[in-house]
C-alpha positions as CSV (number, residue, x, y, z in Angstrom):
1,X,1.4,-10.7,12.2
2,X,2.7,-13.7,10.5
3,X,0.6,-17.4,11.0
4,X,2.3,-20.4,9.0
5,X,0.8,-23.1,8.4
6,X,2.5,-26.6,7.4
7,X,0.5,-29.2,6.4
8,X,0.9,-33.2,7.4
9,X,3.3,-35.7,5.4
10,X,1.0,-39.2,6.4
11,X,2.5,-42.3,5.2
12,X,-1.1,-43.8,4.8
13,X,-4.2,-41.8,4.9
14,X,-8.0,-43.9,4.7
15,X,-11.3,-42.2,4.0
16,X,-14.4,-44.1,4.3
17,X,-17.5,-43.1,2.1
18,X,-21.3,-42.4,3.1
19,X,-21.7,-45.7,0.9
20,X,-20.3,-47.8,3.8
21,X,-18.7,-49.9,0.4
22,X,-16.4,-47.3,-0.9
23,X,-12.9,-46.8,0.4
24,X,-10.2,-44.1,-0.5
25,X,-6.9,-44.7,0.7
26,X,-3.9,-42.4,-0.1
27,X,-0.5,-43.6,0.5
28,X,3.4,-43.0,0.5
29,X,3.8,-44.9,-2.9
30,X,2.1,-48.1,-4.6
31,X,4.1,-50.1,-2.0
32,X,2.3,-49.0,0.9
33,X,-1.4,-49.0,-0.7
34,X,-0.7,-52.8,-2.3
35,X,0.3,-53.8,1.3
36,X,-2.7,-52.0,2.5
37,X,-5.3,-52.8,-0.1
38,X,-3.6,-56.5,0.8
39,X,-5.0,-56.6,4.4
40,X,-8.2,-55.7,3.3
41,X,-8.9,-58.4,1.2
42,X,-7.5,-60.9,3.7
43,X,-10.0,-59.2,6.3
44,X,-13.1,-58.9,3.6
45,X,-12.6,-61.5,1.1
46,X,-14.1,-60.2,-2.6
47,X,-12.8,-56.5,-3.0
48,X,-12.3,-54.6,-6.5
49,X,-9.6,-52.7,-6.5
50,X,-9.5,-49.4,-8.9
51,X,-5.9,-48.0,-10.7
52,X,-3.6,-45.8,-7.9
53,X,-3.6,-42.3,-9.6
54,X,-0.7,-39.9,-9.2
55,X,-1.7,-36.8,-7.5
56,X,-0.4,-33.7,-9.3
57,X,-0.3,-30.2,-7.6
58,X,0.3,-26.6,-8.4
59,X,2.9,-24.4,-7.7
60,X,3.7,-20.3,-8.5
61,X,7.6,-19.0,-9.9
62,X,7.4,-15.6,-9.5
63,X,5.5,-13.2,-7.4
64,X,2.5,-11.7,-8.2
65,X,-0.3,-9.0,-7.1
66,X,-4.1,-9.5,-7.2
67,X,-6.7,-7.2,-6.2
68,X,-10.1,-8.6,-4.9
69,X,-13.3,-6.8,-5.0
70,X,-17.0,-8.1,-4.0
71,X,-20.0,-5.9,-4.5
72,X,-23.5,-6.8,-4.5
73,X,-26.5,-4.8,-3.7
74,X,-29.4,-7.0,-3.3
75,X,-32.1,-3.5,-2.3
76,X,-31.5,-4.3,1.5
77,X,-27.9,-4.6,3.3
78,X,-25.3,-4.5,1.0
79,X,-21.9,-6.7,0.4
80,X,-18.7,-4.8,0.1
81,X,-15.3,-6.5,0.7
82,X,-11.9,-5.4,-0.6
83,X,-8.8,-6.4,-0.8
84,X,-5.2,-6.5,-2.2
85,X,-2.5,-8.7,-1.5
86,X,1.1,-9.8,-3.0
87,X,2.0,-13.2,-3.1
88,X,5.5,-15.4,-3.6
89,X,6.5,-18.7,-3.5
90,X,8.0,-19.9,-0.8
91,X,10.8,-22.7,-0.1
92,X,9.5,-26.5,-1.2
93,X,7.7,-28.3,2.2
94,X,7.2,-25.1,3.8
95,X,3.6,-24.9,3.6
96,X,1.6,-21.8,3.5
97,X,2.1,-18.2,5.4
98,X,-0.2,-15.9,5.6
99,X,0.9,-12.5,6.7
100,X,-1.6,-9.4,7.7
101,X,0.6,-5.6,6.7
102,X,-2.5,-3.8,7.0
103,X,-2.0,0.1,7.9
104,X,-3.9,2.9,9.1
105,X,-7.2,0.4,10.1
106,X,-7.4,-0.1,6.4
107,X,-9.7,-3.2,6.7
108,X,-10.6,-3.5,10.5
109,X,-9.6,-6.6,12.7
110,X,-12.4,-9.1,11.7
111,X,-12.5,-9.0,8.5
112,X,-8.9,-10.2,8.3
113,X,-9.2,-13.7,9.5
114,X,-11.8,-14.2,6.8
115,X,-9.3,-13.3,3.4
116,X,-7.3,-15.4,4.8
117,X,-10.2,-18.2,4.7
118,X,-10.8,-17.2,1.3
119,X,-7.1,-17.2,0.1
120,X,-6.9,-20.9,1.3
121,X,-10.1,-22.0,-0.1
122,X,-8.8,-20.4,-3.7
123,X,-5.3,-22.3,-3.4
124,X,-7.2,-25.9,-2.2
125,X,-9.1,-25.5,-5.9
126,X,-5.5,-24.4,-7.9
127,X,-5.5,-22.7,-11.0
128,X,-4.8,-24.5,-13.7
129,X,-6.1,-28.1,-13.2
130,X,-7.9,-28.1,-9.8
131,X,-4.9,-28.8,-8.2
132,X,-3.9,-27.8,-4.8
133,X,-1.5,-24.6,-4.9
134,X,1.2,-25.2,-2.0
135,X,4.2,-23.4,-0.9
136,X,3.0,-19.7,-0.9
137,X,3.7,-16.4,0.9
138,X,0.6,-14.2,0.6
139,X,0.9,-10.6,2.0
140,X,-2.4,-8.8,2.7
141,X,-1.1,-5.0,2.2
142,X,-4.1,-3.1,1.4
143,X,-8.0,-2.7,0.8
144,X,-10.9,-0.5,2.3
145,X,-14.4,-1.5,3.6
146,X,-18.3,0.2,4.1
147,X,-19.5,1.2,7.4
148,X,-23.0,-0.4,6.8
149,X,-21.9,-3.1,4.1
150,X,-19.0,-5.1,5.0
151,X,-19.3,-8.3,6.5
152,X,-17.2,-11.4,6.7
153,X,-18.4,-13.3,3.6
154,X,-18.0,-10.5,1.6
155,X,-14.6,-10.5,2.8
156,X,-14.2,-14.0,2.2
157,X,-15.0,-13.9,-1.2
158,X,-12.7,-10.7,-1.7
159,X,-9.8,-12.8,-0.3
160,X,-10.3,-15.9,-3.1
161,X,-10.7,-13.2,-5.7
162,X,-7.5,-11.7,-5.2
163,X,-5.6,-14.6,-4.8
164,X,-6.9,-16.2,-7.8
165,X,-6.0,-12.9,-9.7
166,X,-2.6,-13.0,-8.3
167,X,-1.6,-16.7,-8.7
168,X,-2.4,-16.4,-12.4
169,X,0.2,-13.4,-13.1
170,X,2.9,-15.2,-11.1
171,X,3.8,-18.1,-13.8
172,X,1.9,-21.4,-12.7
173,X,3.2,-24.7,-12.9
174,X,1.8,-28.3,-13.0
175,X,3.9,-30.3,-10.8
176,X,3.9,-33.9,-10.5
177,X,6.0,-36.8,-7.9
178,X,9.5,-37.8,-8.9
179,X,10.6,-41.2,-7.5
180,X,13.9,-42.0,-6.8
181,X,15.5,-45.5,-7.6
182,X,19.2,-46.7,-7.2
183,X,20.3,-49.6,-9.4
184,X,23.2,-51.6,-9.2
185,X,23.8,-53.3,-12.9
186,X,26.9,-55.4,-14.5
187,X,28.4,-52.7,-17.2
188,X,26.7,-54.9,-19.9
189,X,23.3,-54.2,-18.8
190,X,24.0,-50.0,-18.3
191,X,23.0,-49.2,-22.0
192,X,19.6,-51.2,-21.8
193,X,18.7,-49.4,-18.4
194,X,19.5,-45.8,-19.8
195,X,17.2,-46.3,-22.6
196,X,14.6,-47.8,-20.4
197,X,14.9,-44.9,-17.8
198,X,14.7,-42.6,-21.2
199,X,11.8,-43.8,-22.6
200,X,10.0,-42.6,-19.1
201,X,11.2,-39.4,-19.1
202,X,13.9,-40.0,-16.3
203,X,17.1,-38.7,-15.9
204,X,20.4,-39.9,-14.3
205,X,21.6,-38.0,-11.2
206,X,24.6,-39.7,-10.5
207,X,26.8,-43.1,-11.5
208,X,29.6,-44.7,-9.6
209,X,32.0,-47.4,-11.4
210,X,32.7,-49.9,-9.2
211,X,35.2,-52.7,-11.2
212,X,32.4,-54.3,-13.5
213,X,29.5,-53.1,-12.4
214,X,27.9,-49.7,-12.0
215,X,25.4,-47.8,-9.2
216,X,23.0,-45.1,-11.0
217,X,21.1,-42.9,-8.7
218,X,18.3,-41.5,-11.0
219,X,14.9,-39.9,-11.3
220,X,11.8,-41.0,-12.4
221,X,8.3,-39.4,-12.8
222,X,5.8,-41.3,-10.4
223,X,3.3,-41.5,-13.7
224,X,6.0,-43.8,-15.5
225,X,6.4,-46.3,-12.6
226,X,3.4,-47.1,-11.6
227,X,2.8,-48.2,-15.9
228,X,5.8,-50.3,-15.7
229,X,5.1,-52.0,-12.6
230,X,1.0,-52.5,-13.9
231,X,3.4,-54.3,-16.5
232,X,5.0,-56.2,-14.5
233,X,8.6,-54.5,-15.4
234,X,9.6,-52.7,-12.2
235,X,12.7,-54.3,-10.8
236,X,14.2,-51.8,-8.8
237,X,12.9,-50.2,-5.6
238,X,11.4,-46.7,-5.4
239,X,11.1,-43.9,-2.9
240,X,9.4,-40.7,-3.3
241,X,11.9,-38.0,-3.4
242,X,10.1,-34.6,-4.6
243,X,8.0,-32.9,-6.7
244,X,8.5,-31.1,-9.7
245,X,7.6,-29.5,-12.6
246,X,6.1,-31.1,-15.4
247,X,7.7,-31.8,-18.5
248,X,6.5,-29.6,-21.6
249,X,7.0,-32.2,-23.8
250,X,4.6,-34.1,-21.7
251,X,1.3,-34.2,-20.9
252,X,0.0,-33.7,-17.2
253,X,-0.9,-37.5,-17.3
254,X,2.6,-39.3,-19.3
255,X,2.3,-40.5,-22.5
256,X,-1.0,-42.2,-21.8
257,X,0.7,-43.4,-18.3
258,X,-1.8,-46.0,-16.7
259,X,-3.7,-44.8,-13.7
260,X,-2.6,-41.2,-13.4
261,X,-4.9,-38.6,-13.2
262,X,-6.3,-35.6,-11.6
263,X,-7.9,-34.8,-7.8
264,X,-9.7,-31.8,-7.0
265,X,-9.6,-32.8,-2.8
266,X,-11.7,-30.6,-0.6
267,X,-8.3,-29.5,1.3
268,X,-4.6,-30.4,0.5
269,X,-3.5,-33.2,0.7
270,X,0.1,-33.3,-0.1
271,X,3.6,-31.6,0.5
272,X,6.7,-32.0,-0.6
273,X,7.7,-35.5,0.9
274,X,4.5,-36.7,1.5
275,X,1.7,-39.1,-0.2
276,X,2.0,-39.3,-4.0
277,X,-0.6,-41.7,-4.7
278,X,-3.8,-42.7,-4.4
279,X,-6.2,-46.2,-4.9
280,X,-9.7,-46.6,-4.8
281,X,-11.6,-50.2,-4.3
282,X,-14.7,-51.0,-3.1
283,X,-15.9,-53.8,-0.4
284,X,-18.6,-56.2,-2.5
């Protein structure tokens, strides 16, 4: 039995707080939340605005195996759940698939529907920064349960464990939103943007010479844009393009990159070619 699951790609997404003064709006790309965060104030007058933060999530290289056991004895009915899966990653925007290979009545019928509960609960809170995991293929293959003791939270529990277990033998990765910009610059001005696009960590994809001017189609981490722009500096238009791994010889955040940071959202949030960014501001 194989149940995938893809998750949403909004352009705009608004939460509004408990508070009734706090609003959370995740967008496309700063574009799209200055436009937003524009109407706003039109519509409310006095609003503070927090820094977007780039939204970084987790993905898996290899495969990997985890094994997930929960038992408690607490002197009346028991807890017993147990599980093992094997788990892969899967092709960039396909989401997450969940597929049940039990044998033999291994682990019975109703106990499946709750690993699975528990695997996506342990991918929503990552592994190595809190960071959603996305684009994974878990395989429930095995496990055994008690007559008297097995119950669906149990089970539940046994699914996050294994996952968890899994995920961390099958090679990690912070990932974080690459825009993509395409300038078009008189040959004189082609050494000045390289070492610009350098200095954030970019990297050129493509150039085409056209007589004296040139068209480069590079790059650029979403952490180093959203600095130059809250420097006024950004002169060339962006578009999300994907995510990927970051850098070693960079922290999660840039070199002290303005407004980037870490979520630890209550579900995902993100896939490939969806929101990359995120802006707080409060109504006064």
């Amino acid at each position: 039995m194989s149940d995938a699951r893809k998750l949403e790609r909004p352009i705009l997404t608004v939460s509004f707080h408990l508070s009734g003064t706090e609003i959370e709006a995740r967008g496309m790309d700063e574009l799209r939340l200055a436009e937003f965060c524009g109407a706003i104030c039109r519509d409310n007058g006095d609003v503070f605005d927090g820094v977007p933060k780039v939204i970084l999530l987790e993905a898996l290289q290899t495969s990997g195996e985890g094994e997930g056991k929960y038992i408690r004895q607490t002197g009346g009915s028991g807890n017993y759940g147990h599980c093992k899966i094997r788990l892969s990653p899967s092709e960039p925007g396909s989401g997450y698939e969940f597929i049940n290979d039990i044998k033999n009545d291994a682990i019975p019928e109703e106990f499946i529907e709750p690993i699975d509960m528990g695997i996506r609960e342990a991918m929503d809170g990552g592994i190595l920064a809190g960071c959603p995991v996305l684009d994974v293929t878990v395989t429930l293959y095995d496990g055994s349960f008690h007559e008297a003791d097995s119950n669906p939270m149990a089970f539940q529990i046994a699914g996050s464990m294994a996952f968890k277990e899994a995920a961390k033998k099958a090679n990690p990765v912070l990932m974080e939103p690459m825009m993509a910009v395409e300038a078009t610059l008189p040959v004189g001005r082609a050494r000045s943007f390289i070492e610009d696009l350098n200095a954030r960590h970019g990297r050129i994809e493509a150039v085409e010479r056209r007589d004296d001017s040139a068209t480069f189609k590079a790059l650029v981490p979403l952490s180093e844009t959203l600095r130059a722009s809250a420097r006024g500096r950004m002169e060339f238009p962006l578009r999300f393009e994907r995510y990927e791994p970051v850098a070693n010889t960079r922290g999660p955040f840039g070199d002290g990159a303005l407004g980037a940071g870490v979520r630890n959202p209550q579900r995902p949030i993100l896939g490939h070619g969806s929101a990359a960014a995120e802006l707080y501001f409060e109504l006064e």
